[in-house]
Short mmCIF file of the C-alpha atoms (twelve columns), coordinates in Angstrom:
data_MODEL
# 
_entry.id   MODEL 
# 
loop_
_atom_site.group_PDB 
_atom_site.id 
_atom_site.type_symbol 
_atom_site.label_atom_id 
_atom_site.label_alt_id 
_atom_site.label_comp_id 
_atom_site.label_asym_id 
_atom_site.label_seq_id 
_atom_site.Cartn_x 
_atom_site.Cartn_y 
_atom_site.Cartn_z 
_atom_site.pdbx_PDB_model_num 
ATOM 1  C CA . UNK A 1  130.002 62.900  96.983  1 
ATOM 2  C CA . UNK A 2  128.677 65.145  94.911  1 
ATOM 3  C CA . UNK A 3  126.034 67.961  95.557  1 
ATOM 4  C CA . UNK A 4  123.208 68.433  93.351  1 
ATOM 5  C CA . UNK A 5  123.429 72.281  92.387  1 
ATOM 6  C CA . UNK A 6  120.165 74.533  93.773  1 
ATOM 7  C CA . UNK A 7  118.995 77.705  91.857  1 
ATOM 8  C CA . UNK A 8  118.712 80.936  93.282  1 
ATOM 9  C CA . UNK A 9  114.695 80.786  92.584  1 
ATOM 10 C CA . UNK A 10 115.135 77.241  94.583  1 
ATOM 11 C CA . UNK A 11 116.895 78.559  97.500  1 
ATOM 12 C CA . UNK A 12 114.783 81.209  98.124  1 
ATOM 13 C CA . UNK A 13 111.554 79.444  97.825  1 
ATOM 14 C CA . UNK A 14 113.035 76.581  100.664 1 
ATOM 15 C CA . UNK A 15 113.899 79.635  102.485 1 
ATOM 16 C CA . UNK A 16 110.448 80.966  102.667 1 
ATOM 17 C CA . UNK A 17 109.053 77.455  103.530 1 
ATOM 18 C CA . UNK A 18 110.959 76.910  106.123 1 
ATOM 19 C CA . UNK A 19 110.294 80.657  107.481 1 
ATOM 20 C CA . UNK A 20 106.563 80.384  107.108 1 
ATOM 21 C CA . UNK A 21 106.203 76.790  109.000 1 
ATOM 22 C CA . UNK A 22 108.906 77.733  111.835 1 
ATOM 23 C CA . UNK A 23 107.190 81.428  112.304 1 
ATOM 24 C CA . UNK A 24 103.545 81.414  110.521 1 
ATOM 25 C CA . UNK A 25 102.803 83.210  107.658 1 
ATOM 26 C CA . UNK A 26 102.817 86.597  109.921 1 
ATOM 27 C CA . UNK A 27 106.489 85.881  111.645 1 
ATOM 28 C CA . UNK A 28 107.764 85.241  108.064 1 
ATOM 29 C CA . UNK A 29 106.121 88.111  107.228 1 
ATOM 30 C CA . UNK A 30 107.499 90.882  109.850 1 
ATOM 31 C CA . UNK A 31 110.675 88.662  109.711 1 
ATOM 32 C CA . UNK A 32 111.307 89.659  106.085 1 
ATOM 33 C CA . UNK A 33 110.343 93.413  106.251 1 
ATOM 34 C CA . UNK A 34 113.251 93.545  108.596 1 
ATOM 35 C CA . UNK A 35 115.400 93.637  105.315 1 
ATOM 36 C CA . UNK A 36 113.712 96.035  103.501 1 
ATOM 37 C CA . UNK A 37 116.299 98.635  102.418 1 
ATOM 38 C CA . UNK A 38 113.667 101.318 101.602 1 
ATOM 39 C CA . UNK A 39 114.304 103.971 99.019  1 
ATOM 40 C CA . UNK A 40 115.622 107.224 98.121  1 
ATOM 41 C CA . UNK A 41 118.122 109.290 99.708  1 
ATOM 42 C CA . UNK A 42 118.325 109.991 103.116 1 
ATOM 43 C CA . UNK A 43 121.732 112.040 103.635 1 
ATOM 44 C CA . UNK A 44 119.636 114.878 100.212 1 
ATOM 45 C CA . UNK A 45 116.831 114.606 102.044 1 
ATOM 46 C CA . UNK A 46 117.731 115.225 105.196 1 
ATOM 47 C CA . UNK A 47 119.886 117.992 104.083 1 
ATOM 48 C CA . UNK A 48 116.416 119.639 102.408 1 
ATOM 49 C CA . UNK A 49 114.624 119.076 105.576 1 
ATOM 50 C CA . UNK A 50 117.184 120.717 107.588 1 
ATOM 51 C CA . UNK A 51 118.813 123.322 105.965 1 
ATOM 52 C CA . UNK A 52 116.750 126.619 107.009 1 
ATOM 53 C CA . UNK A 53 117.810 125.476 110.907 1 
ATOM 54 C CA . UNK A 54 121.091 126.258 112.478 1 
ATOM 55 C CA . UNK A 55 122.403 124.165 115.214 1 
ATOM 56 C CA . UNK A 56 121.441 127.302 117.355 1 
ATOM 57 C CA . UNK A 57 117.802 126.521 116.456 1 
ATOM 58 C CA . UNK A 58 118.131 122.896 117.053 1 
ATOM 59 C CA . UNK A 59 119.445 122.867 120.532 1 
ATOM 60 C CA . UNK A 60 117.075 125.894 121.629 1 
ATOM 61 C CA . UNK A 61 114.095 122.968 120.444 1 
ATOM 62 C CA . UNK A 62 115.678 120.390 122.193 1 
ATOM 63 C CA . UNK A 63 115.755 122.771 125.436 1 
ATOM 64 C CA . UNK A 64 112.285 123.988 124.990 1 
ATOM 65 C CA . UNK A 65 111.187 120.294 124.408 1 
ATOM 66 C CA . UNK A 66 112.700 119.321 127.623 1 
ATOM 67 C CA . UNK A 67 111.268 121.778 129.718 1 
ATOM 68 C CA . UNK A 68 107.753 120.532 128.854 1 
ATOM 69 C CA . UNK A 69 108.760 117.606 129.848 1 
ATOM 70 C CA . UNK A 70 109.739 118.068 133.015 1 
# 
C-alpha cells in the first residue's frame, strides 16, 4: 500500500488543526510559544552583564539577600 506523500506546509497546517480543536485557539497558542527558541546570545550577554562582579560580589548579594529574608 502505498502512502500518498504530505508537504511540509501540509503537515504543519494538520498539526495546528488538530492543536487548536484538542486545546482552543489559546492552548494551541501557549502550547506553541513553548518552542520558541528566542534570540541572540545568551553566554555574550551574560558575560557583558556580569563582568564588573567578582564571585566575591556575587555571594556577598546572595548573603545580604538572604538575610532580608529571614
Amino acid at each position: 500500500m502505498k502512502q500518498r506523500e504530505v508537504s511540509p506546509a501540509q503537515i504543519r497546517d494538520r498539526g495546528i488543526e488538530a492543536l487548536a480543536k484538542a486545546l482552543g485557539p489559546v492552548g494551541m497558542v501557549r502550547f506553541l510559544q513553548q518552542f520558541d527558541t528566542g534570540s541572540g546570545d545568551y553566554t555574550h550577554d551574560r558575560e557583558q552583564w556580569l563582568k564588573e562582579i567578582s564571585v566575591r560580589d556575587a555571594v556577598g548579594e546572595i548573603k545580604r539577600q538572604r538575610g532580608k529574608s529571614s
